[in-house]
C-alpha positions, 0 to 999 in steps of 0.5 A, a space after each residue: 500500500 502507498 504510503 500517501 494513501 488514506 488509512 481511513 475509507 473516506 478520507 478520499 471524499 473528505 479531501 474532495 468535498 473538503 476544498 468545495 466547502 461542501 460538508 459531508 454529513 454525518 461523515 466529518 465530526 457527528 454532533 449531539 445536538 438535537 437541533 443541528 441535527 433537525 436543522 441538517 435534516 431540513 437543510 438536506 429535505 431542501 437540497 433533496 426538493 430542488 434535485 428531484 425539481 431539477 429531475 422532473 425538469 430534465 425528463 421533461 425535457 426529454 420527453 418534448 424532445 421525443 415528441 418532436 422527434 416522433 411529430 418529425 419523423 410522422 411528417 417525414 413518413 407522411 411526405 414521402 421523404 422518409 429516407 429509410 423507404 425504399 419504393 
């Protein structure tokens, strides 16, 4: 084993989220603190609400595009100029 390697597991994801400012929860120091914890739980319930927003924003998205992809494809084969077909 290298001598710079992490002996802890998640050493590595500490270093990584570390430098972003970004916290790893539950991973870096636990607190005993009923309110933090019920503050990092709220906290994580609206990072967890914009995320699943995004998502349904995305497959949105994804399935307009296949719409137009298929209204495409319907007009292409109505107009004869479907290049697949061979008359």
């Amino acid at each position: 084993m290298p001598e710079d390697a992490p002996q802890d597991p998640f050493e590595m994801f500490r270093r990584l989220w570390g430098g972003l400012g970004v916290p790893l929860p539950g991973m870096a120091m636990p607190t005993f603190d009923p309110q933090e914890v019920d503050k990092r739980i709220a906290e994580l319930r609206s990072v967890e609400a914009w995320l699943n927003m995004n998502l349904n924003m995305v497959k949105f998205s994804i399935q307009g595009l296949e719409l137009q992809r298929a209204a495409l494809a319907a007009m292409r084969t109505a107009s004869g100029g479907d290049a697949s077909r061979k008359e």
